[in-house]
Residue, then its C-alpha position, 0 to 999 in steps of 0.5 A: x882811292x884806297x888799294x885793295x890786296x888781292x887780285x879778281x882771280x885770288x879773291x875768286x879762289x878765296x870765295x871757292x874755299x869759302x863754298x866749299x867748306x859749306x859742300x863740305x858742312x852740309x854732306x856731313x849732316x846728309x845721309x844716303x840710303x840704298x834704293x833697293x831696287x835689283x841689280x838688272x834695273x837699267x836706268x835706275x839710280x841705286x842710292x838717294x839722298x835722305x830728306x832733309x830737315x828745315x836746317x839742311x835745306x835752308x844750308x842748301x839753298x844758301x850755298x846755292x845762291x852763293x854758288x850761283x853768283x860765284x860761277x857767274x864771276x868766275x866765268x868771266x876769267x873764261x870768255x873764250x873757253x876751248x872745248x876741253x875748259x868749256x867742257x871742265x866747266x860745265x862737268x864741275x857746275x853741274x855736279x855741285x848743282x845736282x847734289x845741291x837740288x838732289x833729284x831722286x833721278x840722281x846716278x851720280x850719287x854714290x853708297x857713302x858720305x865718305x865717297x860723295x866728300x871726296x866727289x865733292x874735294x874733286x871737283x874743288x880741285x878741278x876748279x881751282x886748277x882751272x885759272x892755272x890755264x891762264x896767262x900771266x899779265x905783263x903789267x902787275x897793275x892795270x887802271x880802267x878811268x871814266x867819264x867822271x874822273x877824268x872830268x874830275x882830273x884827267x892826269x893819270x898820273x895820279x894814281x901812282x902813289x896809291x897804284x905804284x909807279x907802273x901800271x896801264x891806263x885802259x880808255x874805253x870807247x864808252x868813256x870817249x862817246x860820253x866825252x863827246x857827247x858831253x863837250x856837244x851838248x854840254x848845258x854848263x859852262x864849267x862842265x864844257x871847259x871839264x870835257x874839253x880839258x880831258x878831251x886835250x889831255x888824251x888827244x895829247x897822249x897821241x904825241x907819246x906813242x900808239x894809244x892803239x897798243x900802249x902810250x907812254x904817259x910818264x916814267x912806267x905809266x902808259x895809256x891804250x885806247x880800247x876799240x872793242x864796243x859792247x853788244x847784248x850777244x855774250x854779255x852776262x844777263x846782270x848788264x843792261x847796255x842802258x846803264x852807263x855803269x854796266x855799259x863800262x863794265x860790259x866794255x871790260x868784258x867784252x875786250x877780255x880785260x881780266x887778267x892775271x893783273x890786279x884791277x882798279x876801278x878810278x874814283x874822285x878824290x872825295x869818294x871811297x874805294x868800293x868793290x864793284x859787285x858783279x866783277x867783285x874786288x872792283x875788278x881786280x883780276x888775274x887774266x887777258x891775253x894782252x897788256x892793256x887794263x883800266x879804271x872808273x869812277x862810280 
């Protein structure tokens, strides 16, 4: 397992600069003319954008997508907003949605491309402040484990030379019900013996302290046990509760585990590293509420 650099949160903000750059790039090929409708019109926007050419509306409509997918990841730095964060969100998506699609109904958009730039560096900066509301993590490092690695080798302490020697070790229930299963009605001798070595290796953090809250495993390396289960209210419409995968990352969502830590998702020793796509940077984060964090294998 190969550790990457940046944090789910920094790699979100880099992703941001990245858009807006392309807001930018594509407000400065628009062009906004006067509706010349008088001036006790009620209920009448007074400029719209110009048509576009092949070239702009193809830009539109990339930038777009990305934006789209990037305000899906980017709202799970948020699973419980205030209303004033519910509302900031709402407010900043909506504004770079509607300059995007343009509809000629548009009351927002302004006499020049100068004043919509500056809009648009605004509303940047408002979403770039937002994950400044979030709290620091106690642990510089947190490590989600599943089923497959732990079967594979199930000492977490492992990790330490790529992750450091501190970090937290999250256990979902997901990882625990697929152990179960597997030493019930495991088929293959070899895979039986696997679940039962995890199984006693857990069981055996118990002697080290409440895995309710944080067991020490070694040295600065500590294990929790997660209780929270995932169900289909709340959850991002990319998981489907059928797939062992996204049943685990829908886990980590739903303990609110993305803080301000940097996140690993564990693998076997012969795979790669890889990012998972809908948490991206394969969950390496900057938010939650509590130390607790963990790691998979794919």
């Amino acid at each position: 397992m190969t550790s990457p650099s940046t944090s789910y949160k920094a790699a979100l903000l880099a992703e941001l600069e990245q858009i807006a750059v392309q807001l930018t790039r594509i407000l400065a090929v628009s062009s906004i003319r006067p509706t010349n409708l008088p001036s006790n019109f009620i209920g009448f926007a007074y400029y719209r954008w110009e048509p576009s050419n092949d070239e702009l509306t193809a830009a539109r409509m990339a930038t777009l997508r990305n934006l789209r997918d990037w305000e899906t990841r980017f709202r799970l730095l948020f699973p419980h907003p205030i209303p004033e964060v519910a509302e900031r969100l709402k407010a900043s998506f909506e504004h770079l949605y509607r300059w995007l699609d343009r509809d000629e109904d548009d009351h927002s958009i302004p006499a020049t491309i100068e004043a919509a730039q500056a809009k648009i560096a605004e509303v940047i900066e408002d979403l770039r402040g937002l994950p400044r509301l979030l709290p620091d993590d106690d642990w510089p490092t947190r490590l989600v484990v599943d089923t497959n690695t732990l079967l594979d080798d199930p000492d977490l302490t492992i990790y330490a030379t790529t992750l450091g020697r501190r970090y937290m070790v999250h256990v979902l229930p997901v990882v625990l019900g697929e152990l179960d299963e597997l030493k019930r009605a495991g088929r293959i001798a070899e895979m039986r013996d696997a679940t039962r070595r995890a199984d006693r290796r857990l069981k055996g953090l118990r002697d080290n302290g409440d895995v309710r809250v944080g067991a020490r495993i070694a040295g600065d390396i500590f294990a929790l046990f997660e209780h929270t289960e995932p169900g289909g209210e709340g959850l991002r419409g990319w998981l489907d509760l059928t797939v062992p995968d996204d049943r685990l990352v829908a886990s980590v969502c739903c303990c609110n585990l993305l803080i301000p830590a940097r996140w690993f998702m564990s693998q076997p020793a012969t795979s790669t590293f890889k990012p998972s796509s809908p948490l991206s940077a394969c969950l390496t984060s900057n938010h939650r509420a509590s130390p607790t964090r963990g790691a998979r294998r794919t």
